[in-house]
N, C-alpha and C positions, 0 to 999 in steps of 0.2 A: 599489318601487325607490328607493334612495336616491342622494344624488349622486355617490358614491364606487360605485355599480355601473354596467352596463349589461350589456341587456338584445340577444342574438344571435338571429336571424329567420333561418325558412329554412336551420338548421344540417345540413350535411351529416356522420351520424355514420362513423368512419373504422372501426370494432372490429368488424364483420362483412362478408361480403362483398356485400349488398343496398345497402350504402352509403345507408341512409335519410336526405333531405336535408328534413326536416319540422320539423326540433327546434327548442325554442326554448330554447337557454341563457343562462343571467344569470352573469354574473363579479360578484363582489363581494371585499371585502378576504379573505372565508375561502378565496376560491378559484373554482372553479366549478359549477353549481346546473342540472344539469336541470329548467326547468320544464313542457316537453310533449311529449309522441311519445316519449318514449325508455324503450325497453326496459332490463329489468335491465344487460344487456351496456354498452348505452349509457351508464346512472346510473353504473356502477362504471369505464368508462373515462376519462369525462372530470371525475368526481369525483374520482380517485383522489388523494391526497396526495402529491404527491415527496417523497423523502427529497433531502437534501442531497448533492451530488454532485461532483467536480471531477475531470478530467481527471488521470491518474495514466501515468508511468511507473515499472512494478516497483513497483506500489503507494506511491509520493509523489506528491502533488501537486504540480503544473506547470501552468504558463500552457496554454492551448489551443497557441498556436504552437509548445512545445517536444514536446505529445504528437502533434501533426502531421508534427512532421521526426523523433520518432522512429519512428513508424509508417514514414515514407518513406523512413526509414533498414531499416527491418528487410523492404520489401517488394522493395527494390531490391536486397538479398541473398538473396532467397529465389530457389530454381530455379522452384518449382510452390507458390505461393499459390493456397489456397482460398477464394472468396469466397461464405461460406454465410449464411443466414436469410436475408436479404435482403427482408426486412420492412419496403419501404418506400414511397414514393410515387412517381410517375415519372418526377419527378424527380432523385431518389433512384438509382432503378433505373439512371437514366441514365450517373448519374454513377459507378455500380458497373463499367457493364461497360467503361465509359471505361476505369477503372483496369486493370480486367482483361485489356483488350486493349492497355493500354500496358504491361504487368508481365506476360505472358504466364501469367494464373493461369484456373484452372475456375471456372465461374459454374453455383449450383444454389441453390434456394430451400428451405428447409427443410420444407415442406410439401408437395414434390413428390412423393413418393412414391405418396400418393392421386391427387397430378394426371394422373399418368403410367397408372393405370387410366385412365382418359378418353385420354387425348393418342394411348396403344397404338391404343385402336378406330378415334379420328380417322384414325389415318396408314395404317389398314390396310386400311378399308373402310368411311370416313365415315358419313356422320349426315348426318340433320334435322334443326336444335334452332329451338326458339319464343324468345322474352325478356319478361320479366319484364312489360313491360307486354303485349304481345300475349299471355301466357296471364292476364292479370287482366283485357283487356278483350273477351277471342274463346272462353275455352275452356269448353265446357259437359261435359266431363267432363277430372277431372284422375288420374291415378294416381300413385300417393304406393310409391316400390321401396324396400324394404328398408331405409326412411330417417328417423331421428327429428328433421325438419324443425322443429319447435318449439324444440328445442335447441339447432340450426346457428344458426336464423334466427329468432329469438322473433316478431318480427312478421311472417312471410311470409303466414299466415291472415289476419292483419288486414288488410295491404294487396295481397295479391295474389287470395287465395282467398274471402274475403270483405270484400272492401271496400265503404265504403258508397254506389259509387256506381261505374259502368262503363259500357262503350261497347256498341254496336251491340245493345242490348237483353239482351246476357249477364248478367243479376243472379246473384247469389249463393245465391239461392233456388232458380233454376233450375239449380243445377249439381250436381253426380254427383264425389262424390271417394272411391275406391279406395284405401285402404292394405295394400299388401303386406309385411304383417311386426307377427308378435304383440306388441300391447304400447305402440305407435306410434298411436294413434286419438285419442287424449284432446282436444290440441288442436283437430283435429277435429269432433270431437263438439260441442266448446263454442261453434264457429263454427257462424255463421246460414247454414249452406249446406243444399241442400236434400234430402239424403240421402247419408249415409257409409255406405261398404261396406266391410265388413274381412277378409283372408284372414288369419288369424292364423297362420302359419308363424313359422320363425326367421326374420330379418333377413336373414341370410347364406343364407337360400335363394330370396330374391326373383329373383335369376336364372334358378333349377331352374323356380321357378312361370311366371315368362314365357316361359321353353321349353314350356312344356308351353299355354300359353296360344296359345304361337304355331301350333303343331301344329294344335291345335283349329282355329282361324282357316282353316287349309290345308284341315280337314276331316279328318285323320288320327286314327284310332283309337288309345289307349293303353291297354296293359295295366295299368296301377297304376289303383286308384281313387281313390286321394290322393296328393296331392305337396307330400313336405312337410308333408304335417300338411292341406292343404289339399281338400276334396272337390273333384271331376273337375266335379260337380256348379254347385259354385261356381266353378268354373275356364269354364264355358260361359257361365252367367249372364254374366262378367265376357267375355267374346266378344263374348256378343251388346250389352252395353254399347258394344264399341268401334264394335261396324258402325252403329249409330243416331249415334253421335257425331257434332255438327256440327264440328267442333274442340276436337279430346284431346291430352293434353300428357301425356309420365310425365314424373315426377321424379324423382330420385336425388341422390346426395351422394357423389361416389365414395370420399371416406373411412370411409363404411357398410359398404364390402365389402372391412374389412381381413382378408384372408382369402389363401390362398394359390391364383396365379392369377385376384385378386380382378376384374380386368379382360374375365372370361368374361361376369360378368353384367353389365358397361357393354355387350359385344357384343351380348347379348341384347337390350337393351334397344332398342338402335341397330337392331337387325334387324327389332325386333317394329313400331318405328316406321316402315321402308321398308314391309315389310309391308302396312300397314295404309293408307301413301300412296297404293297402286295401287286403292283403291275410294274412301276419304273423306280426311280431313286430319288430320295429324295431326303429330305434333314432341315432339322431348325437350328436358330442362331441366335441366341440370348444376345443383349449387349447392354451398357450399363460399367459397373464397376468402378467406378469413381473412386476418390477418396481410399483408396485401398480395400476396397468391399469386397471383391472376387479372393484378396487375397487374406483378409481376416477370414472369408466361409472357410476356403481351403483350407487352412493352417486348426481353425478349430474343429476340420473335420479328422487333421489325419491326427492331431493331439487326443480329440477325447470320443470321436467315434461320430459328435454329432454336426452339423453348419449350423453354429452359434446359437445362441437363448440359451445357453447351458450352466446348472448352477452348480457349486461344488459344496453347498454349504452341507451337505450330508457326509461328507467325505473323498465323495465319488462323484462322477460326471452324472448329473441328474437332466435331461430331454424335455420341454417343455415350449411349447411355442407361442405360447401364450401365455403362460403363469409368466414365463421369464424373458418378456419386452421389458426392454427397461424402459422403453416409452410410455408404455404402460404401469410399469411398477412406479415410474415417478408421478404417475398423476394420481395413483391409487394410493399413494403417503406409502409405500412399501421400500427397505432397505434402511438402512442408515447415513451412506459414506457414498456419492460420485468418485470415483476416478476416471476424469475425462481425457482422453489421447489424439490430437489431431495437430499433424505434421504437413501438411499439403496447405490448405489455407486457411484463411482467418475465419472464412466466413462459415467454416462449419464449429461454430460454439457451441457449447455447453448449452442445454436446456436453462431457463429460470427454475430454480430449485431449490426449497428451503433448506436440503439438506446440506452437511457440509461440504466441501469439495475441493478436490483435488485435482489443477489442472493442468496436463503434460500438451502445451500447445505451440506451434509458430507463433512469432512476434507479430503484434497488433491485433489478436485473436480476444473477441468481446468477452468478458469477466462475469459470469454470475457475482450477486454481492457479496454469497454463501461462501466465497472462494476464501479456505484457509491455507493453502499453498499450490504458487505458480512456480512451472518450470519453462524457461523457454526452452523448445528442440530444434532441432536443424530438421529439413525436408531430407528424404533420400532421395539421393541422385540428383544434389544438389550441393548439398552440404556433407554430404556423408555417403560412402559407398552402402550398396544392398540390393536386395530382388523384391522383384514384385508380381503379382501371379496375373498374365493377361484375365482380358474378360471371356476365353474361349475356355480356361482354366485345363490348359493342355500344356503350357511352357511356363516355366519360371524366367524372368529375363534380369539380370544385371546393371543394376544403375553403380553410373560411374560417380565418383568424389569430384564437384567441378571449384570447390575451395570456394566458396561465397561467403563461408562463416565459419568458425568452431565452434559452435553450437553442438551440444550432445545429444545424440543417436536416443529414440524412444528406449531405443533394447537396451544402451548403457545405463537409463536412466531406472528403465522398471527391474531390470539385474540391480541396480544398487540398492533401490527400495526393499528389493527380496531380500537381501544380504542383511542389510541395517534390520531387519525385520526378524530375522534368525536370532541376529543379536539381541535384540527388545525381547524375543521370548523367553532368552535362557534366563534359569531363577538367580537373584542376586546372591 
């Protein structure tokens, strides 16, 4: 290290939803330098280069202030703003749905769609779930549904399923990991765990096989010999697995099961878990949470009661899971006004949208045409201190300020819309 650097301990990375706070980055005049713990996702997010960026209305550049009052000019005309991506930190979130309950606009995060497989089973006939350190340091067999967990989460094997070192005598050696779904084993395999077992089906039949798994469990005979691609065979092996289990855990990624009705086999999963509570132990393990998704559901649940599609244009927190997609609402011609938020990367833009739009994004982030004012933001835990809610949505974790940019904070930015907004209503 030289004088012109220093050197970040203890970094919390913000670009997956495991939120790994292990990293050690060095800032120097080129920028910033992963030097330990960080996965590809990691290198490429807090490496990344900014392009040059300024605050535009109708594409000119403007002082921050003027694209502030015009935003608060265009939301205070709108009947039904949408306020989508929402890709951001908690404090962020906060300050989204401030707005939105003072602008009577819909709050939905761009990632929900997957969430809502999960959130359907929660609200219909709940769960068991484990968290992330209680299955790295209690579960001796894990199952792996229909889910290319190496992908989601580059280190989840490293620090969860093999790590070098766990509690109450659980080693990595001693443990039993199940993949349901052909093609998914790899990482697996390379990990020091003590026997992987694979049912090679398609992905999107990981459901079908734990119906059929769970049957077996009850003792019920089935006609098919395979499910799935999977021997019946192998479907009992993986039974009698669950009953010797001291503490089993499945996993899933509910954006695995993009599929139609893909929410069957989150039921599945949830049921195959009660199931198995009434003899041993045992718990599910969501994962996902990307882009700030675990921690926009969180934050709009403990704001207006519900996890997100919520509209306030009545006054009050109105529950809708369907009327208020605003993926939905944008293909149906419904709303007036985008306000799009995304802070992590470029690549989660804005729908194409005739409407007009307003967009709070990272630099180099693609531009609908409809865009009548850009703000650039700083990442959190990046550019700006903040927390973010793991994907086990059990801990808030603290990202640190690593100076990459002065770029302003979503929450300073949707805090000053509101503000300028107050002012725009009072009578002249």
């Amino acid at each position: 290290m030289t004088a012109t650097s220093e050197l970040f301990e203890s970094v919390a990375c913000p670009f997956c939803g495991m939120i790994c706070d292990d990293l050690s980055v060095e800032r120097n005049a080129d920028g910033l330098k992963v030097r330990k713990a960080g996965c590809g996702r990691a290198v490429a997010g807090f490496e990344r280069k900014l392009p040059a960026a300024s605050p535009q209305v109708r594409g000119r550049d403007v002082p921050l202030s003027e694209a502030v009052a015009a935003a608060a000019d265009l939301i205070g005309k709108s009947a039904l703003p949408l306020y989508g991506g929402l890709a951001t930190d908690v404090e962020g979130m906060r300050a989204a749905m401030a707005l939105a309950e003072r602008s009577g606009g819909v709050v939905d995060h761009a990632l929900s769609e997957a969430q809502y497989r999960n959130f359907k089973v929660l609200q219909s006939v709940g769960w068991t779930l484990s968290t992330l350190t209680e299955t790295r340091n209690r579960a001796d067999l894990i199952i792996i549904a229909g889910t290319d967990v190496a992908a989601l989460h580059q280190r989840f094997f490293e620090r969860i399923v093999a790590p070098k070192e766990s509690m109450f005598g659980v080693t990595a050696k001693k443990r039993t990991v199940v993949i349901i779904g052909k093609g998914l084993d790899q990482a697996a395999r390379k990990a020091s765990v003590g026997k992987v077992v694979t049912l090679p089906c398609k992905p999107d039949q990981a459901g079908e096989v734990i119906g059929a798994l769970r049957a077996r469990l009850r003792g019920f005979s089935l006609d098919k010999l395979d499910i799935g691609g999977v021997k019946l065979a192998d479907i009992d092996a993986l039974a009698e697995l669950c009953r010797e289990a001291k503490y089993g855990v499945v996993v899933w990624a509910p954006a695995a099961f993009d599929v139609p009705h893909g929410e069957m086999s989150v039921d599945q999963i949830a049921g195959l878990v009660k199931d198995l509570n009434t003899t041993s132990r045992f718990a599910g393990l969501p994962l996902g949470g990307a882009e700030g998704a675990t921690t926009a559901a969180s934050v709009a649940t403990w704001q207006s009661g519900y996890p997100l599609r919520v509209s306030y244009a009545s006054g009050a927190p109105e529950f809708d899971p369907y009327r208020y997609s605003i993926a939905r609402m944008l293909e149906a011609g419904e709303g007036d006004l985008l306000v799009w938020t995304s802070s992590y990367s470029p690549e989660l833009a804005p729908p194409a949208t005739k409407l007009p739009a307003i967009v709070l994004g990272t630099p180099g982030i693609k531009l609908p045409q409809s865009t009548e004012v850009f703000i650039p933001i700083g990442t959190p835990g990046v550019d700006h201190a903040g927390r973010l809610i793991r994907v086990d949505a059990v801990v808030s974790l603290p990202l640190k300020n690593l100076g990459r940019s002065d770029l302003p904070s979503a929450a300073d930015v949707l805090s000053g819309i509101e503000a300028a907004l107050w002012v725009w209503s009072l009578p002249c």
